[in-house]
Each structure stands twice: as C-alpha cells, then as structure tokens.
N, C-alpha and C positions, 0 to 999 in steps of 0.2 A: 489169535482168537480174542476176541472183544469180551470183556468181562462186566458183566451187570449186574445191575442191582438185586438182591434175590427178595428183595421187597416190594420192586415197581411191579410185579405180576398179579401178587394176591390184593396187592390193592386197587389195581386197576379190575381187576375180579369183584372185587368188595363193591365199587364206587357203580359199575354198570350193573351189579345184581342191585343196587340199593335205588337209583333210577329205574330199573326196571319193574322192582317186586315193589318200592316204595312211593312211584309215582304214576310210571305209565300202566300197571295194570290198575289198580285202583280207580284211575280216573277211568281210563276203559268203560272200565263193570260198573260203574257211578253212571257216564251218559248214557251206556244203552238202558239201565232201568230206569233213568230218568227218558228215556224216548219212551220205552217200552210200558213201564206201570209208573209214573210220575206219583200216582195217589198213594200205593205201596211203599217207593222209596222215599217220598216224604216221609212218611212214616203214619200214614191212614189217620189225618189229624181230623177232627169232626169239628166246626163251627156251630156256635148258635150267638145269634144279635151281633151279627159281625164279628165276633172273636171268638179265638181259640178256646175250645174249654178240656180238651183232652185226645186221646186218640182211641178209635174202636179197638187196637190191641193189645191196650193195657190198662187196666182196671185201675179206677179212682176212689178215695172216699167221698163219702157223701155223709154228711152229720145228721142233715134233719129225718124222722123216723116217715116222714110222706114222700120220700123217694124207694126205690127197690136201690139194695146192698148188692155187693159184689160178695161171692160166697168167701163166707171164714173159712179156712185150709191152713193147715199146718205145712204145707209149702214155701210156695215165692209169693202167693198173695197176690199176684198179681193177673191172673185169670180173669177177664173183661165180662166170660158171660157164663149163666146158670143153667139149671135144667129148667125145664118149663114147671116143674111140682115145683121145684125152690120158689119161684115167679109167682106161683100160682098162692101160696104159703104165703107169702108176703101180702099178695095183693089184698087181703084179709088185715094185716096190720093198716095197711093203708087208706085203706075206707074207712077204719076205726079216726086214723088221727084227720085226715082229710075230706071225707064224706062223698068221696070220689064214688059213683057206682063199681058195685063187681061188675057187674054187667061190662060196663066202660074198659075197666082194667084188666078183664079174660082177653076180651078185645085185642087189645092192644097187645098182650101177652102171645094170643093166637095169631095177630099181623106179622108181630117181630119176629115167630119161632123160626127155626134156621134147622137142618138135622144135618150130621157127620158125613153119611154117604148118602146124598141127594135126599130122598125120600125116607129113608129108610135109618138107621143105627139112631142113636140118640140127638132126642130134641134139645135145643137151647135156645136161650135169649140173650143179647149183649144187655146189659145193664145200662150204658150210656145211651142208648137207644129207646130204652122205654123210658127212660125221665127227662131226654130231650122231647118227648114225645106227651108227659107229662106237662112241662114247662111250657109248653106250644098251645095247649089246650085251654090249661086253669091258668092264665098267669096270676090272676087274683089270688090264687094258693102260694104260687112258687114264685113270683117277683121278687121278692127278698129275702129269698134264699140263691146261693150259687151253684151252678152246676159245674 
C-alpha cells in the first residue's frame, strides 16, 4: 500500500475552497452586477460640474445653513434622505439664510419626494438631491460653497 501525506488532502481542500470562495465567486457576482445594475454596483455615485461629490446612498455633511441636512439619529448617521415635514422644516431656515422663495423650495421638496411602497407608506427626500438641485438653480448662492 502506498502511504501518503495526511496533509496533501486538507490542503489541496483549503487551496481550491480559497480559489473558489476567494476568487471565482466574487468575481462572478461582481461582473453580473456590473452587466446587470453598473449604477448600483458602482455604488450610485451622483456627479455635479464634472466630478464626484457623493453617492445617493449615504448621507454627507453639509456645513453651510442654506443647504437641507441629513437628519440627526442616534444611529449610523448615515441615512441619505428625510421625511418630506423634516424638508419641509428646513426649507423655512433656508429662505431665512438664502432668500430662496418657499414657493421655490416646497417645489422642489414635492419634485424630489419618493414614498416606501410606491405610492403609499412614508414619504421622503434624498438630501443630495435637493441641494444638487439647489446648487443648479442659484449658483450665485452656492458657488462657493461645496457640495
């Protein structure tokens, strides 16, 4: 009888689970979302004036008080969009520092809102989206500030 290594098995085990689990699926699951949703698996980056400034799903700070905030939570913080009363709340600070109409800013509030189950469960706004949207409009306001 031939007597063998009792070692060359679990590591040949080890080496084709570690190409397998560590290379070939991974890449798999990487090019079909990259066929399949490319904007998703980049990671839904949102441009403005040619470059990057964030991504729709994960919330940024914003310093100047003439932008709409991402809500304060004693969570991860990192929630990208509000309810439309939060938006709506704001947009009231906003006209104060900016002179932006409400008119103007319900608007765009009511453009952007988005609800949970289609029509229906709770409304929200992405935050990156209404002061891209801001930024677009007044640049004379927000030109030197960054988004």
């Amino acid at each position: 009888m031939k007597k063998s290594n009792s070692l060359s098995v679990p590591i040949r085990i080890a080496l084709i689970s570690l190409v397998a689990c560590g290379l070939l699926f991974p890449g798999v699951v990487t090019g079909i979302a990259q066929l399949a949703m490319p904007v998703q698996a980049n990671g839904s980056l949102i441009s403005f004036n040619n470059t990057t400034i964030g991504s729709s799903l994960i919330a940024q700070e914003f310093n100047y008080s003439g932008f709409f905030h991402p809500r304060n939570d004693s969570a991860s913080g990192l929630d990208p969009d509000i309810t439309v009363q939060n938006a709506t709340l704001q947009a009231a600070r906003i006209h104060n520092v900016t002179g932006i109409s409400i008119a103007y800013l319900d608007g765009i509030i009511k453009e952007n809102t988005k609800y949970t189950l289609f029509f229906f469960g709770t409304a929200y706004v992405n935050v990156l989206d209404l002061n891209i949207n801001l930024a677009e409009h007044y640049p004379s306001i927000y030109d030197r500030y960054t988004l």
